[in-house]
C-alpha positions in Angstrom: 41.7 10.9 43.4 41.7 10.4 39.6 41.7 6.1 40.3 38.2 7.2 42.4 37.1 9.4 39.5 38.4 7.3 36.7 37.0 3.8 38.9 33.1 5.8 39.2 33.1 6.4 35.5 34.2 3.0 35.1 31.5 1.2 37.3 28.4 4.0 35.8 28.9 3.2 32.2 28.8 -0.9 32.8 25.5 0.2 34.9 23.9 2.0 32.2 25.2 -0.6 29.5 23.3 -3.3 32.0 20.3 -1.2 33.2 17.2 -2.6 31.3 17.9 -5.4 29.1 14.2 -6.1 28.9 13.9 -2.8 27.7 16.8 -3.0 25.1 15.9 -6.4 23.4 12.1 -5.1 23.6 13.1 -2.0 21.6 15.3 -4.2 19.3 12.5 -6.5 18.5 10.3 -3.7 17.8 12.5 -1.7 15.3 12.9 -5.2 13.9 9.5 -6.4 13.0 8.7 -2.0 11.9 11.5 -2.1 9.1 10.1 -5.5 8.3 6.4 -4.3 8.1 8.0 -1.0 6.3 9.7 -3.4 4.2 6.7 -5.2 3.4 4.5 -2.6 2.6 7.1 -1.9 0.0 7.1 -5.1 -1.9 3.1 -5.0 -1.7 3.4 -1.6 -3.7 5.5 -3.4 -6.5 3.5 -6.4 -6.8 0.5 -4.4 -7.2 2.5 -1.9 -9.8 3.2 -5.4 -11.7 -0.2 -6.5 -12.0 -2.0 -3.3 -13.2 -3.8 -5.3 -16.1 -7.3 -4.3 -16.0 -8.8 -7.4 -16.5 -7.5 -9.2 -13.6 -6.7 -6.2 -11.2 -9.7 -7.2 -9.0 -8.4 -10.7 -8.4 -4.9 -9.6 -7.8 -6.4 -7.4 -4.7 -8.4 -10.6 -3.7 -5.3 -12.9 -3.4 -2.8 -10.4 -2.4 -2.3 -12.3 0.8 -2.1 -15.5 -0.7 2.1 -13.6 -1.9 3.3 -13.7 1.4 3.5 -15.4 5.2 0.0 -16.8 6.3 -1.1 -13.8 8.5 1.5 -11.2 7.2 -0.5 -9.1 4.4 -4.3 -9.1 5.1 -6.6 -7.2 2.9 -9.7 -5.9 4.9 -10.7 -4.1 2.2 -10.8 -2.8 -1.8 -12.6 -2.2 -4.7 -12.6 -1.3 -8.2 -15.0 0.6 -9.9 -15.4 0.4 -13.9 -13.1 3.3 -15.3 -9.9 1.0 -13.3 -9.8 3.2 -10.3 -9.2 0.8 -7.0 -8.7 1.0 -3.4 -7.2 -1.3 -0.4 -6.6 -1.0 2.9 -3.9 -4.3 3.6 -2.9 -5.2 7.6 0.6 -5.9 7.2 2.6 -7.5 10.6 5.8 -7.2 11.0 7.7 -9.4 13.4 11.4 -8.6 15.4 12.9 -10.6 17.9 16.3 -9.9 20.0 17.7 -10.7 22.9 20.8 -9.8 25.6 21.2 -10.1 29.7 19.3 -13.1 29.6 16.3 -11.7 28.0 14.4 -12.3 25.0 11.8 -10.6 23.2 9.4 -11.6 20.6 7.1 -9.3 19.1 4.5 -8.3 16.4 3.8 -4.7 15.1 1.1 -3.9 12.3 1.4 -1.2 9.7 -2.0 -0.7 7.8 -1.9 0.9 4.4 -3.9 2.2 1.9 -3.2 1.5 -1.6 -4.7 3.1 -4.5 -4.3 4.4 -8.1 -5.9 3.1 -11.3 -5.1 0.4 -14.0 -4.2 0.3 -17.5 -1.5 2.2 -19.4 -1.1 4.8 -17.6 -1.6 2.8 -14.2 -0.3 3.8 -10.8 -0.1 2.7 -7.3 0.5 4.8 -4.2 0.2 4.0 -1.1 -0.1 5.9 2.3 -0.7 5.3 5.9 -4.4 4.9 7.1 -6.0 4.0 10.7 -6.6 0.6 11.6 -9.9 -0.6 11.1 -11.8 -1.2 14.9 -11.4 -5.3 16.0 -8.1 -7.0 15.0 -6.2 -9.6 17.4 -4.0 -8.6 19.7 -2.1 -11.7 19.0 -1.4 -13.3 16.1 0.2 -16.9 16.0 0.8 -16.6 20.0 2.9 -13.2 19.5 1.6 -10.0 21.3 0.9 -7.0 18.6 2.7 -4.7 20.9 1.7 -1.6 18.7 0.5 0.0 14.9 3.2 1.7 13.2 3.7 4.3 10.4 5.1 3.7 6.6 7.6 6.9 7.8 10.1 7.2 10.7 
């Protein structure tokens, strides 16, 4: 009786190890490419703390992309008004991939942000989530944007 117990127990966890490995490597590849997104978002905050000269602030938003990947960091939009406050809203994708059971998974997720503060001396940069604007791909270089994701957990 305890082989029969001990031989079930045996025979449900290998079932529920195996029992979606589409579903496992698709979850992997999305926590992936979040942290990644998360990650960048992070980076994007320092570089714009770094370049809070007012003189040039306006041209750092303009070729914020130009720092990263080709498609990773996209600003749709910012501004800068006279006294050195600014806006952004930046499109960041982050990509994961993983695979196991003879699946593989390859995906995109997009985090958009909105960063603002002001420049000069006393210059700061926060950042927070903010909706994605209406009309992006679905796709971008052949990977599926499987879904838009948050700065927290």
């Amino acid at each position: 009786m305890k082989f029969r117990v001990l031989l079930f127990l045996v025979v449900f966890v290998g079932l529920a190890a195996c029992a979606n490995p589409a579903q496992q490597a698709r979850a992997k590849a999305i926590d992936q490419a979040t942290t990644g997104a998360r990650n960048t978002a992070a980076k994007v905050q320092d570089y714009l703390k770094a370049q809070l000269r007012p003189q040039t602030f306006a041209d750092t938003l303009k070729s914020l992309s130009d720092n990263y990947q080709s498609g990773e960091v996209t600003v749709h939009d910012s501004a800068q008004d006279p006294a050195g406050a600014f806006s952004a809203l930046v499109v960041i994708l982050g990509g994961g991939e993983a695979g196991g059971g003879g699946f593989y998974e390859q995906v995109d997720v997009r985090l958009c942000v909105k960063y603002s503060g002001s420049v000069g001396d006393n210059g700061h940069v926060d950042m927070a989530d903010t909706p994605c604007p209406d009309g992006l791909p679905t796709q971008d270089r052949g990977v599926q944007i499987v879904q838009n994701v948050t700065l927290g957990k």
